[in-house]
C-alpha positions as CSV (number, residue, x, y, z in Angstrom):
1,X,76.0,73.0,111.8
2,X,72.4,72.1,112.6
3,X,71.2,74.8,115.1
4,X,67.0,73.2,115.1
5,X,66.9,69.5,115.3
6,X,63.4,69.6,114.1
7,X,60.1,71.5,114.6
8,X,57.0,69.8,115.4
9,X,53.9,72.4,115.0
10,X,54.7,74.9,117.3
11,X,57.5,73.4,118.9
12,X,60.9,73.8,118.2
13,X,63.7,71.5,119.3
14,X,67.2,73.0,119.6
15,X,69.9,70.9,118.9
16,X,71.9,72.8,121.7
17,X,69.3,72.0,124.2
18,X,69.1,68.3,122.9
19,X,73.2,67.6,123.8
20,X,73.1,69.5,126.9
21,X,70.0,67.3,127.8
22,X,71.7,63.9,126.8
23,X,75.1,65.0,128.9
24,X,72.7,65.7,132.0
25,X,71.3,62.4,131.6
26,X,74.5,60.4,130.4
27,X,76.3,62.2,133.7
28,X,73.7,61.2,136.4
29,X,73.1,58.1,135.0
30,X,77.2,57.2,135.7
31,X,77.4,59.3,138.2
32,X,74.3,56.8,140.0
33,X,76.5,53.6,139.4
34,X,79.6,55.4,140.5
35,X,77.1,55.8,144.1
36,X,76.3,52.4,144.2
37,X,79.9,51.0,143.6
38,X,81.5,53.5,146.0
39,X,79.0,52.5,148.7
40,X,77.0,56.1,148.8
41,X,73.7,56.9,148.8
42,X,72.5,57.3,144.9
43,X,69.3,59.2,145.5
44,X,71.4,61.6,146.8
45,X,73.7,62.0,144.8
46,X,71.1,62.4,141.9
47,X,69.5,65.1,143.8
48,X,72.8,66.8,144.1
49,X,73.1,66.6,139.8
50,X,69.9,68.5,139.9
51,X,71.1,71.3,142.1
52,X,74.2,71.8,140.4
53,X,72.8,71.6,137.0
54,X,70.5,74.2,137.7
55,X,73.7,76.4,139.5
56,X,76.2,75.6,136.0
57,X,73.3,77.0,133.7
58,X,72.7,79.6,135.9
59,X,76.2,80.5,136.7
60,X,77.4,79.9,133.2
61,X,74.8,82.2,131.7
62,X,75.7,84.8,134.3
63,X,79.4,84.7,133.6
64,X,78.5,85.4,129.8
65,X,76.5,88.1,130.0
66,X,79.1,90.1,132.3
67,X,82.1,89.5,129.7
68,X,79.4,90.3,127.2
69,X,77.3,93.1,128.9
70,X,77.1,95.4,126.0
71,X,75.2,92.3,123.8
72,X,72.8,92.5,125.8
73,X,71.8,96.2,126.5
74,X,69.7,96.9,123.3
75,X,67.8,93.5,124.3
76,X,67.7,92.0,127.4
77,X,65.8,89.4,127.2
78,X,68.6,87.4,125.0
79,X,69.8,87.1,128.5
80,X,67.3,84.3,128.9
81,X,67.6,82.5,125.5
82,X,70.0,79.9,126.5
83,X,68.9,77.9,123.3
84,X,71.4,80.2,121.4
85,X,74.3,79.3,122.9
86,X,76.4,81.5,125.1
87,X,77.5,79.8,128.2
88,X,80.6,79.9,129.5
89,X,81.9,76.6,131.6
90,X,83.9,78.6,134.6
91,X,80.9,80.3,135.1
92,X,78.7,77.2,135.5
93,X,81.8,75.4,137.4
94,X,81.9,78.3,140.4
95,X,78.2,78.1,140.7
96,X,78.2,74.6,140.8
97,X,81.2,74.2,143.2
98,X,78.9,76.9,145.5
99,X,75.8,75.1,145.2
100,X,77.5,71.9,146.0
101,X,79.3,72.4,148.6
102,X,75.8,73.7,151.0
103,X,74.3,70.9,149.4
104,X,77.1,68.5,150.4
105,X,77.6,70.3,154.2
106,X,73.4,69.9,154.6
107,X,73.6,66.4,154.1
108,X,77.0,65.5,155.7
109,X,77.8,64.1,152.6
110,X,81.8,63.1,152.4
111,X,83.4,66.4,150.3
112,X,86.5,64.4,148.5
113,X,84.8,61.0,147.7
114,X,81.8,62.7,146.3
115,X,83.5,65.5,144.2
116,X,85.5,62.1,143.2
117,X,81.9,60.6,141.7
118,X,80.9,63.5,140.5
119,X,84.0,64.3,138.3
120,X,83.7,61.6,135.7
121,X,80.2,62.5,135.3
122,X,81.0,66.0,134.1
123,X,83.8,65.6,131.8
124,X,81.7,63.1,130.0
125,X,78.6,65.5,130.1
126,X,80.8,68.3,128.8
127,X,82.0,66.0,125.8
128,X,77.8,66.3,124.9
129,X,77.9,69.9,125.3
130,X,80.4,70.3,123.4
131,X,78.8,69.0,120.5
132,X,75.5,71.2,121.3
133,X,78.3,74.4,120.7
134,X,79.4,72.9,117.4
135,X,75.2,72.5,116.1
136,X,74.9,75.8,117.2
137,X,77.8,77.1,116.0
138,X,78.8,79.0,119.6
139,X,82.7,78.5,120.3
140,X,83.4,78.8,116.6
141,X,87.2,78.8,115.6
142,X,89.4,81.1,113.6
143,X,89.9,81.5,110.1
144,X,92.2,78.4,109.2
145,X,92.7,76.1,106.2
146,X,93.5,72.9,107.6
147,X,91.9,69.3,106.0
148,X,89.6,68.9,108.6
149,X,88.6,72.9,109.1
150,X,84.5,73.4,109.2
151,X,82.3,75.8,106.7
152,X,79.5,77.1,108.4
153,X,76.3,78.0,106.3
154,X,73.2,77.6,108.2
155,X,71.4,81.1,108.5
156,X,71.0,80.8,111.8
157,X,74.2,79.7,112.6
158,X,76.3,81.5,115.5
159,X,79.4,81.1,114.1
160,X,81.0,83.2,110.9
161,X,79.6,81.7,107.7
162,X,81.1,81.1,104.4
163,X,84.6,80.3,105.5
164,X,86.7,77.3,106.9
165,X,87.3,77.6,110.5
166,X,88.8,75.7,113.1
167,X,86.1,73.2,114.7
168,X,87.3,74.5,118.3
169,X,84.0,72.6,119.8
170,X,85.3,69.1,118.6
171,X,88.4,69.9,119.8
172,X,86.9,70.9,123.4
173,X,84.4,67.4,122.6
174,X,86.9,65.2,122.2
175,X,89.6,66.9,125.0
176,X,86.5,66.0,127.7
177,X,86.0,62.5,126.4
178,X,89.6,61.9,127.0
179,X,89.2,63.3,130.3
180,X,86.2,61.4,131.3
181,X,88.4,57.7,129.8
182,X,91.5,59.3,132.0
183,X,89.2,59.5,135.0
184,X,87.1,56.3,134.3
185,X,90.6,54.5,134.1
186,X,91.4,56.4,137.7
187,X,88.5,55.9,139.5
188,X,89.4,52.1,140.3
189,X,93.2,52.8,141.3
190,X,93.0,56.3,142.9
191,X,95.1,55.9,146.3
192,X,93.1,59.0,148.0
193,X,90.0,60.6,148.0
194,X,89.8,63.8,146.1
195,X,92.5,62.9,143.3
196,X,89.5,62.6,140.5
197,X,88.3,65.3,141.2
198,X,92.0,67.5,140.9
199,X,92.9,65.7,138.2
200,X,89.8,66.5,136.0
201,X,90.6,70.5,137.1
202,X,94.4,70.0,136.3
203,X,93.3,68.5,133.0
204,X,90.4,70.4,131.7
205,X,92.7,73.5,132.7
206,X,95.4,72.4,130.2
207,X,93.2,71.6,127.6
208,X,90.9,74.5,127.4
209,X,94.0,77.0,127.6
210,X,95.5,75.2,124.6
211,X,92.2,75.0,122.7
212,X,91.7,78.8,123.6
213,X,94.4,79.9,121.3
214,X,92.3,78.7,118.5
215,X,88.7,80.4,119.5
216,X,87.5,83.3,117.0
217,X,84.8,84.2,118.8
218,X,84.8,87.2,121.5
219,X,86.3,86.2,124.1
220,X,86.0,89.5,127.0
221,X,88.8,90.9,127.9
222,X,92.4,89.6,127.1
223,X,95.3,89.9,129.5
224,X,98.7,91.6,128.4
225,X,97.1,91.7,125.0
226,X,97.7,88.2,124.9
227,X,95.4,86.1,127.7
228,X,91.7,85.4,127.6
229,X,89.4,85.4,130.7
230,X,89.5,81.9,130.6
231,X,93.3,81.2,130.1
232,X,93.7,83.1,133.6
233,X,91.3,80.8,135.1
234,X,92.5,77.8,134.0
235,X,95.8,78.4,134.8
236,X,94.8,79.5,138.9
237,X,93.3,76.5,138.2
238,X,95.9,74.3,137.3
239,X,97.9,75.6,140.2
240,X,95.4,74.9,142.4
241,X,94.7,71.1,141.3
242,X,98.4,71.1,141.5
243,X,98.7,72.1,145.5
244,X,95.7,70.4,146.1
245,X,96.6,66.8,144.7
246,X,99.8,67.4,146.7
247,X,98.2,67.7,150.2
248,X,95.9,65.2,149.9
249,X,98.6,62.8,148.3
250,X,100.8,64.2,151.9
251,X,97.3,63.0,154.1
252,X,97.1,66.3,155.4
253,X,94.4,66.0,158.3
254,X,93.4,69.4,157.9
255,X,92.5,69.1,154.2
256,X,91.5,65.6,153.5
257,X,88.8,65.7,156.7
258,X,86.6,68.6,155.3
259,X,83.3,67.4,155.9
């Protein structure tokens, strides 16, 4: 709705950049006490937030431009104005999950228990981003005329102006704040290590293919005419939390002592 929080002089602050900013912050900062009460060392784990941030925007801007190539022939360097929205989470999550993973074998960091303080962190920094795609007007819904649909009239806007759509990037903001309450409730009563983690990949999976029926914005290629890019993912995704939660749940030696 608000694409520039304000300019000062020369300097322009974007209300996308602002949200994705507070998430970061908001996510280490739990993700720090999560350390501490778990019994793990927090300067690490904050050093592991600033590798996989850099990986997600990396990996998310990456994933975009390849579902998107032809955008960005005439001009490419829209590639690197990030401030515009155009990120796309799977993306940022593989890159992540890479960068993590040699981070968390270099340090002989435990894999399940740290994904497991790490996962709250991210749901609740994705309810922040969220709202960044709603200022920006990135993610923008389809044509619907519901009470609570969204007009979009800023000129520099991403989204279609002039008529109601469905505000798809509340409905992603609010689906990762539940998330990050689900896990936060979890995170005390979990009975093995790994099952935050899972669940927040079962969850997020379920959400975001739900919410993705209501996205008017490209999407790449769709699937049987029917699936997005993203609805694929998240359902290999789903049945991958699924099998997952299931052997560690068994206390499968072979999965639950990676690392």
């Amino acid at each position: 709705m608000h694409p520039i929080l304000f300019r000062l002089g020369p300097l322009t602050i974007h209300t996308y950049g602002f949200f994705v900013a507070m998430g970061f912050v908001a996510g280490i900062f739990l993700a720090k006490n999560e350390a501490k009460r778990s019994g793990e060392d927090q300067e690490k784990i904050m050093d592991l937030f600033f590798y996989i941030l850099i990986a997600a925007i990396v990996g998310s801007r990456l994933f975009y431009v390849a579902i998107n190539f032809e955008m960005f022939i005439a001009d490419p360097l829209e590639i690197f104005k990030i401030w515009n929205g155009g990120l796309v989470f799977y993306g940022g999550f593989i890159g992540a999950i890479i960068v993590g993973l040699v981070y968390l074998k270099k340090n002989k960091m435990p894999l399940w228990k740290t994904l497991d303080i790490v996962a709250p962190s991210l749901a609740l920094g994705q309810f922040f981003g969220r709202l960044g795609c709603f200022s920006a007007g990135c993610c923008y819904g389809k044509v619907c005329d519901l009470p609570w649909a969204v007009t979009f009239v800023h000129p520099d806007t991403l989204a279609q102006t002039g008529i109601p759509l469905h505000p798809t990037q509340l409905y992603h903001s609010l689906s990762n704040l539940t998330i990050f309450i689900i896990l936060f409730f979890f995170r005390r009563r979990k009975n093995f290590d790994g099952l935050l983690f899972w669940l927040y990949v079962f969850l997020y999976g379920i959400t975001r293919s739900f919410i993705e029926i209501f996205r008017g914005d490209f999407r790449g290629q769709v699937f049987f005419g029917i699936f997005s890019v993203s609805q694929v993912i998240s359902s290999i995704m789903i049945i991958i939390a699924i099998v997952m939660m299931a052997l560690l749940g068994s206390k499968s030696p072979k999965i639950r002592d990676l690392f």
